[in-house]
VOPA-772758 format. One record per residue (C-alpha): x, y negated, z negated; residue number from 1; residue in three letters. Coordinates in Angstrom, 1 decimal, decimal comma, padded with zeros to 4 digits. Last residue first. Example, Ala and Ser with C-alpha at 12.3 -4.5 7.8 and 13.67 -1.06 7.14 Angstrom:
BEGIN
<rec X="013,7" Y="001,1" Z="-007,1" seq="2" type="ser"/>
<rec X="012,3" Y="004,5" Z="-007,8" seq="1" type="ala"/>
This chain:
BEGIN
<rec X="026,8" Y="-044,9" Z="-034,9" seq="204" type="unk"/>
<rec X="025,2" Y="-043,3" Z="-031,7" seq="203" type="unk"/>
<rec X="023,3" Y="-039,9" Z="-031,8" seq="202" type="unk"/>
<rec X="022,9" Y="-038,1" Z="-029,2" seq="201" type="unk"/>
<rec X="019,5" Y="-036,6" Z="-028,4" seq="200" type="unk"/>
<rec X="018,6" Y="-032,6" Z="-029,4" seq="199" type="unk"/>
<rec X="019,0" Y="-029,8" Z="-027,3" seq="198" type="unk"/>
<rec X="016,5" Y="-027,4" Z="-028,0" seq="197" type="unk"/>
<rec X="014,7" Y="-027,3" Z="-024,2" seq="196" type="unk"/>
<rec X="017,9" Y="-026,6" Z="-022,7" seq="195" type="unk"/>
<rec X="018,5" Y="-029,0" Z="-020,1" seq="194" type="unk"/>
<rec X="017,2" Y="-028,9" Z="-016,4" seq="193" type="unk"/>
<rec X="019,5" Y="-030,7" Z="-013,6" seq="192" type="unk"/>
<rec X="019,2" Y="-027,1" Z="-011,5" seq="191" type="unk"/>
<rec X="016,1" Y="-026,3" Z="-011,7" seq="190" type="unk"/>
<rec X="014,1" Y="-023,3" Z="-011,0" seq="189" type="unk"/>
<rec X="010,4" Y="-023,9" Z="-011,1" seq="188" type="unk"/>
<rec X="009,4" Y="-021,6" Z="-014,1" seq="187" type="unk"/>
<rec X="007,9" Y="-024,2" Z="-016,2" seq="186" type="unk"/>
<rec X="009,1" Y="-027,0" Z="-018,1" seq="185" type="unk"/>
<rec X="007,1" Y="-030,3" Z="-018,9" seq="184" type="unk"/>
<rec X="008,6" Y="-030,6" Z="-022,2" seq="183" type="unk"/>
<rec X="005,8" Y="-029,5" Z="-023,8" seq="182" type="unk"/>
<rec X="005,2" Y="-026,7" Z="-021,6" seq="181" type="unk"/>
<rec X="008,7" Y="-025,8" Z="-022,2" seq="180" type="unk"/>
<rec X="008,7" Y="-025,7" Z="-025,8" seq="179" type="unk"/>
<rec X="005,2" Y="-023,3" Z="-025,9" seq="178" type="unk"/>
<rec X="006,9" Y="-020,9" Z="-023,7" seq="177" type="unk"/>
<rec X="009,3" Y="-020,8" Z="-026,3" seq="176" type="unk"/>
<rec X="006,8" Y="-020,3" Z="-029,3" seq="175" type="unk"/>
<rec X="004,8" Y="-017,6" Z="-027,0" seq="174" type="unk"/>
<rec X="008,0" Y="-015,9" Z="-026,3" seq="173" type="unk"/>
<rec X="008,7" Y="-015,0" Z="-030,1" seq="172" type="unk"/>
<rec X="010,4" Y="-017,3" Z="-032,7" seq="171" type="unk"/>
<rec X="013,1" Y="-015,7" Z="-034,0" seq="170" type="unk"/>
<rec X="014,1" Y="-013,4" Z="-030,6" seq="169" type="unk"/>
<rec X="012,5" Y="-016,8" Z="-028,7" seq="168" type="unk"/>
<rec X="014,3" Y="-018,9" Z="-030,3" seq="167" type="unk"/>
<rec X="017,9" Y="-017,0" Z="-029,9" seq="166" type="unk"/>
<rec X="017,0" Y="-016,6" Z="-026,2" seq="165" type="unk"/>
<rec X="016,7" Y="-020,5" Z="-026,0" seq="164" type="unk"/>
<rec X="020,0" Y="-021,1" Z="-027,6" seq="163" type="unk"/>
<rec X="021,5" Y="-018,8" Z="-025,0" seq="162" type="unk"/>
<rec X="020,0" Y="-020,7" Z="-022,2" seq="161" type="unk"/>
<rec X="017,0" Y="-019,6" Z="-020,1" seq="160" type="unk"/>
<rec X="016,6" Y="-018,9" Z="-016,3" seq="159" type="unk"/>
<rec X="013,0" Y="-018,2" Z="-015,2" seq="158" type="unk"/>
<rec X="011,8" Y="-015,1" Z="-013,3" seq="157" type="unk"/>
<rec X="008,6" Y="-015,1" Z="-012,9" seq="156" type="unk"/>
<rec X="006,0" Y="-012,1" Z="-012,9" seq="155" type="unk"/>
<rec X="003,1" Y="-011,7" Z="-011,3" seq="154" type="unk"/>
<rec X="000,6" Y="-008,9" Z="-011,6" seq="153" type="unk"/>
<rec X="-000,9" Y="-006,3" Z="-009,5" seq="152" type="unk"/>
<rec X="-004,3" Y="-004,4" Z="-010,9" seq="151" type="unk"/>
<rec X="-004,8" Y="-001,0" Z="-010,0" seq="150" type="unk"/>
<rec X="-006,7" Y="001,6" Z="-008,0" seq="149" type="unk"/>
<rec X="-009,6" Y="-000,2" Z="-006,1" seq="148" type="unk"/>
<rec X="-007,4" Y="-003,3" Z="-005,9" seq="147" type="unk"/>
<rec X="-007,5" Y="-006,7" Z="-008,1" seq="146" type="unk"/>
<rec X="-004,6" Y="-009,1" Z="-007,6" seq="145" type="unk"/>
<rec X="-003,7" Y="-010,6" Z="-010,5" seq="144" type="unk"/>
<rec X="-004,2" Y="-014,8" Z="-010,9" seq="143" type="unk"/>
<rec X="-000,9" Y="-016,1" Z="-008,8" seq="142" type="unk"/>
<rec X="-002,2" Y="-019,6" Z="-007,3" seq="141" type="unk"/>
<rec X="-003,9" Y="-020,3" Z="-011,0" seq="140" type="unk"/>
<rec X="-000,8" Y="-019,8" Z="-013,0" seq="139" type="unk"/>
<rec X="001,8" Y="-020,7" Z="-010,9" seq="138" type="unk"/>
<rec X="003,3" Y="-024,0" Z="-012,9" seq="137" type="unk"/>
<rec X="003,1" Y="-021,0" Z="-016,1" seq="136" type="unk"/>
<rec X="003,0" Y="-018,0" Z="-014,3" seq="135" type="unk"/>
<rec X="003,9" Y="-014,8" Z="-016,8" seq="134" type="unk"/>
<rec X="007,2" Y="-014,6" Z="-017,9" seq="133" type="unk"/>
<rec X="009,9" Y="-012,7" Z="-017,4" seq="132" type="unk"/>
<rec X="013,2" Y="-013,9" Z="-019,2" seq="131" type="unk"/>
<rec X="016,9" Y="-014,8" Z="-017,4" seq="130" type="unk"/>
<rec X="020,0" Y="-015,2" Z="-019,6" seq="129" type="unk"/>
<rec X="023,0" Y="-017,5" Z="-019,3" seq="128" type="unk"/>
<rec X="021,8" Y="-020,8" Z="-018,0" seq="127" type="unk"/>
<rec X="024,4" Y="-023,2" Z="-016,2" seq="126" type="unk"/>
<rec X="022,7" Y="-022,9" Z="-012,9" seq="125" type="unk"/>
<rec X="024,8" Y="-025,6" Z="-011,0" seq="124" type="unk"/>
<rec X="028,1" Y="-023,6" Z="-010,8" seq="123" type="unk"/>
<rec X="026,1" Y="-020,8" Z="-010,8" seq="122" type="unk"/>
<rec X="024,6" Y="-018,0" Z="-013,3" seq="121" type="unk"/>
<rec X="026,5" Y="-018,7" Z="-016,3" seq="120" type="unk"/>
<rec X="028,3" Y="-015,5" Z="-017,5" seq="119" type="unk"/>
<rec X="027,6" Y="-013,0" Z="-019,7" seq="118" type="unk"/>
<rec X="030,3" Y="-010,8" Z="-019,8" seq="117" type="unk"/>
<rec X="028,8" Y="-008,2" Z="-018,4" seq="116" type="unk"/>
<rec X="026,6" Y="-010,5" Z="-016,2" seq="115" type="unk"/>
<rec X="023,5" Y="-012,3" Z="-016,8" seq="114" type="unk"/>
<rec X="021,6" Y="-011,3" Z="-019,9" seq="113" type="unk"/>
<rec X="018,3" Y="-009,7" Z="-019,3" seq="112" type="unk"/>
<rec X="015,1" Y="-010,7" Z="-020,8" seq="111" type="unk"/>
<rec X="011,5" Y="-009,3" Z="-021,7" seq="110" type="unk"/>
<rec X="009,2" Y="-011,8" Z="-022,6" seq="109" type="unk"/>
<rec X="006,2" Y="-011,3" Z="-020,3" seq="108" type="unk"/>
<rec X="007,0" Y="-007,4" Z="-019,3" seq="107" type="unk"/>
<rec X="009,4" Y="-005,0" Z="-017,0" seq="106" type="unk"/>
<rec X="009,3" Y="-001,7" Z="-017,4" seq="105" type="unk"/>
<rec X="011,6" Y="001,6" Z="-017,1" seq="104" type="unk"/>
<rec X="012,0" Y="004,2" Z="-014,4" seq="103" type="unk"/>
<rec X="015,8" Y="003,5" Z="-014,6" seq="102" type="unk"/>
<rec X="016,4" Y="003,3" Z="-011,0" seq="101" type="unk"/>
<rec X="013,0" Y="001,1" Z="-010,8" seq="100" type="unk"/>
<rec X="013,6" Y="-001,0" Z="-013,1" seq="99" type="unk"/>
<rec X="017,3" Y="-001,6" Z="-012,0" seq="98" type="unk"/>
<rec X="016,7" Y="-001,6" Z="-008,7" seq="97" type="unk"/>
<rec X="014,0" Y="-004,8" Z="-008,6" seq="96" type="unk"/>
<rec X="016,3" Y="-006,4" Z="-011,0" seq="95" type="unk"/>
<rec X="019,1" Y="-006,4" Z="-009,0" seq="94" type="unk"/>
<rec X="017,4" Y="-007,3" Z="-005,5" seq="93" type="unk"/>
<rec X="016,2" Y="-009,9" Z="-007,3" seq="92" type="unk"/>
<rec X="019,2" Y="-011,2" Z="-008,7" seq="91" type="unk"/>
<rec X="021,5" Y="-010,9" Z="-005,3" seq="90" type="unk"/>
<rec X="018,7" Y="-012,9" Z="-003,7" seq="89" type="unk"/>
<rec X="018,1" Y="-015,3" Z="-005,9" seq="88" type="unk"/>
<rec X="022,3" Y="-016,1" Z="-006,3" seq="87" type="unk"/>
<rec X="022,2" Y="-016,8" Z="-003,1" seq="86" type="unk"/>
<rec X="021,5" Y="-020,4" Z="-003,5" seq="85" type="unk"/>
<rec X="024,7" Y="-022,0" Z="-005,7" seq="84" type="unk"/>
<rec X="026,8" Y="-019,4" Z="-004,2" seq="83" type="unk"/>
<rec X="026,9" Y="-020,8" Z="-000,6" seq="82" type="unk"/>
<rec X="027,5" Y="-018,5" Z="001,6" seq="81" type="unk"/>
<rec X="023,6" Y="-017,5" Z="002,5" seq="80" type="unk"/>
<rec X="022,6" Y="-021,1" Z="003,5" seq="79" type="unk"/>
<rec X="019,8" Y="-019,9" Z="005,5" seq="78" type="unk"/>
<rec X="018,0" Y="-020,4" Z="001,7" seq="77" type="unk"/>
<rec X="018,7" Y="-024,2" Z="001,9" seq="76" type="unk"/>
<rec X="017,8" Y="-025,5" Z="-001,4" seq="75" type="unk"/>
<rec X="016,0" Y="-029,1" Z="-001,3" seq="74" type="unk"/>
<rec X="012,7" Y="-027,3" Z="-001,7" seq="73" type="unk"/>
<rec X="013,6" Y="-026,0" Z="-005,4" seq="72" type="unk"/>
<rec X="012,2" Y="-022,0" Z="-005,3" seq="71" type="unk"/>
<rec X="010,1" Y="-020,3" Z="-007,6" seq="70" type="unk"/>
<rec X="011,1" Y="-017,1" Z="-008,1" seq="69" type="unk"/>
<rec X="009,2" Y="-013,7" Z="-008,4" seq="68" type="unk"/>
<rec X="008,8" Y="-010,1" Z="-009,9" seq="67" type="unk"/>
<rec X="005,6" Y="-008,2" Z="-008,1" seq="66" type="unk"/>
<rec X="003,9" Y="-006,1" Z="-011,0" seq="65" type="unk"/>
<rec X="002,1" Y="-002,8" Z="-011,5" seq="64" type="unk"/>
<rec X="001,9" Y="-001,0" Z="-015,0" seq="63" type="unk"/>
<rec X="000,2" Y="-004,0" Z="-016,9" seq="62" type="unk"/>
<rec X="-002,6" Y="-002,4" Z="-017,7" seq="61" type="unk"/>
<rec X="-001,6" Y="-001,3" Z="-020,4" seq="60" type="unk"/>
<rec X="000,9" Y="-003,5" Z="-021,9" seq="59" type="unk"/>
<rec X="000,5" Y="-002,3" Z="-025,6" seq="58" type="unk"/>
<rec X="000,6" Y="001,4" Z="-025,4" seq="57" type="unk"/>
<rec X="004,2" Y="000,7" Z="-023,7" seq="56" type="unk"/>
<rec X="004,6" Y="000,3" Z="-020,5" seq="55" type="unk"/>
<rec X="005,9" Y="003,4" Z="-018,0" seq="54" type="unk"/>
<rec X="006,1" Y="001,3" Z="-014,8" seq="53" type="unk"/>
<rec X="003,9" Y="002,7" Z="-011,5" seq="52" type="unk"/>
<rec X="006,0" Y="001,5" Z="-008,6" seq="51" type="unk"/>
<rec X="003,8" Y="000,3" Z="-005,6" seq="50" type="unk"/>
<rec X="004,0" Y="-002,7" Z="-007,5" seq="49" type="unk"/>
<rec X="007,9" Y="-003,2" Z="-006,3" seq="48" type="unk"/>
<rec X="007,0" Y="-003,6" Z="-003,2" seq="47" type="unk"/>
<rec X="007,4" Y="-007,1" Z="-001,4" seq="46" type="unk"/>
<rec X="009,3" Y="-008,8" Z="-004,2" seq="45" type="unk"/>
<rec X="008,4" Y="-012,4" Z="-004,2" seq="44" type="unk"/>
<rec X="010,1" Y="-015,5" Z="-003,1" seq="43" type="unk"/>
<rec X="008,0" Y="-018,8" Z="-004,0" seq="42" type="unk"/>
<rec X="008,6" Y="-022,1" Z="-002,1" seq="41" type="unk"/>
<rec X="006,1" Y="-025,0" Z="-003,5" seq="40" type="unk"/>
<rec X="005,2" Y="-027,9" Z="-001,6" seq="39" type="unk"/>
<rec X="003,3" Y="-030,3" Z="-004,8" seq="38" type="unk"/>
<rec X="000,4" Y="-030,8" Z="-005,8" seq="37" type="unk"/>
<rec X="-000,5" Y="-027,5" Z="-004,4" seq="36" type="unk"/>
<rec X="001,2" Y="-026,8" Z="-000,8" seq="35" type="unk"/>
<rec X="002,4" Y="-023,5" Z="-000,6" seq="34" type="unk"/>
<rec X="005,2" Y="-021,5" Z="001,5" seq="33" type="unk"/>
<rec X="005,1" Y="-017,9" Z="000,2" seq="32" type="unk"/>
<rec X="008,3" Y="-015,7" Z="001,3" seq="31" type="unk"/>
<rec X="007,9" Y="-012,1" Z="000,4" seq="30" type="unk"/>
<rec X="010,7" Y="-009,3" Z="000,1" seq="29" type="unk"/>
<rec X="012,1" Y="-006,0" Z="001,3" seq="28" type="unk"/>
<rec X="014,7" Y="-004,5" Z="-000,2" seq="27" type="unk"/>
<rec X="017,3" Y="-002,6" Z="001,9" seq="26" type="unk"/>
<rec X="018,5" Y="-005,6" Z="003,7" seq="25" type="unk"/>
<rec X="020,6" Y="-006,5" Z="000,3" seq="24" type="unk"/>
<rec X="021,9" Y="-010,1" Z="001,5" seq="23" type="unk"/>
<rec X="019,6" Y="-011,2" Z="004,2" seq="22" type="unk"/>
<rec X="017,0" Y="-009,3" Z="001,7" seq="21" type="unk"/>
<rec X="014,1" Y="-008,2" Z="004,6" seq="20" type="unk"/>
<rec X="011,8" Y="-010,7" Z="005,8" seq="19" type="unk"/>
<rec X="007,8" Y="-010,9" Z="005,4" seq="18" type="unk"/>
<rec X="006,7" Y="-014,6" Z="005,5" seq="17" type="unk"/>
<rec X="002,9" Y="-015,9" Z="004,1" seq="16" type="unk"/>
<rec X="001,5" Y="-019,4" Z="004,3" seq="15" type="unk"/>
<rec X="000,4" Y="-018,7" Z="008,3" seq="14" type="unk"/>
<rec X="-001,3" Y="-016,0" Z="007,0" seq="13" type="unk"/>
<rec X="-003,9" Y="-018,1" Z="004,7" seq="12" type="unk"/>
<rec X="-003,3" Y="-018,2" Z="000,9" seq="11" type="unk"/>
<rec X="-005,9" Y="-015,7" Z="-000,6" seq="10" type="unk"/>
<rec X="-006,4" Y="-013,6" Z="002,3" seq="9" type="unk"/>
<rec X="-003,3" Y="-014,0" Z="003,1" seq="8" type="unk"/>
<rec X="-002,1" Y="-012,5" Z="-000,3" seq="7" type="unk"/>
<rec X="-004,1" Y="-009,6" Z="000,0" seq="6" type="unk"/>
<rec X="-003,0" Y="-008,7" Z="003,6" seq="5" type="unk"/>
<rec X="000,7" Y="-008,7" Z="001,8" seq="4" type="unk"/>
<rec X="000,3" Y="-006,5" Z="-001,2" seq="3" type="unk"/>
<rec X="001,1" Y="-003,4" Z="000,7" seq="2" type="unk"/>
<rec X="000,0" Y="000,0" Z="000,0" seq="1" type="unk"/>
């Protein structure tokens, strides 16, 4: 089964791309060009909810999922050299293998560090860790999508920083989603962004 047809019908074809991973062409992915109130670029695993995940007791219902990015429109994604950009693609190709390789889950909240050692992401992506959550900017355009046989959900895939990760373990992911929102952070990837802790300077 394929998730595309659905996703025209609720966007319009022409608002809907197919390609293959210019740099993993084994995975297949989904380019969605929208205009809300503002253009927004989203790429989308094409796939991956055809995988049934083994969630806990509390998730079910949550066994089928499509992990995505949302995309700055000043990135050029033909610009596949330049390290600041294709980062996406390595990443979800990555996290798309890994949950499937090792027939484990992926939930609101979960998060991966990035590298062993953890490592910024980019020269301009300074965060550390990436978390799943579910569509916060997104969250009326990517409502599940409702099939005979399953329900697909959304995912994003939103960049954190290590003091962020340390809030939400103490704090859980509702208390961190709830910084962002108030500081008018969602998972549109950013490359200027701050951590949402960081308090002003002080000047004596």
């Amino acid at each position: 089964m394929t998730i595309i047809p659905a996703l025209e019908e609720r966007f319009g074809a022409h608002r809907v791309r197919s390609i293959q991973n210019p740099l993993h062409p084994e995975q297949a992915l989904i380019f969605l060009y929208l205009e809300l109130n503002i253009p927004v670029t989203i790429m989308m695993t094409n796939g991956l909810s055809n995988y049934t995940m083994p969630v806990s007791e509390k998730w079910k219902g949550r066994e089928h999922a499509e992990l995505y990015f949302c995309l700055p429109t000043y990135w050029d994604m033909d610009d596949l050299e330049n390290p600041n950009f294709n980062w996406v693609y390595h990443w979800i190709f990555r996290l798309e293998t890994f949950v499937r390789e090792k027939n484990t889950w992926f939930g609101p909240g979960h998060t991966i560090p990035c590298g062993n050692p953890i490592a910024q992401i980019s020269n301009t992506m300074k965060q550390e860790y990436l978390i799943f959550l579910d569509p916060i900017f997104m969250e009326d355009a990517l409502q599940p999508l409702e099939f005979a046989d399953k329900e697909v959900h959304f995912l994003s895939i939103v960049p954190i920083f290590g003091d962020e990760l340390d809030y939400k373990i103490g704090k859980g992911t509702h208390k961190i989603v709830r910084k962002f929102i108030a500081k008018k952070i969602d998972e549109r990837l950013d490359d200027y962004r701050v951590s949402v802790l960081r308090t002003r300077m002080r000047f004596f």
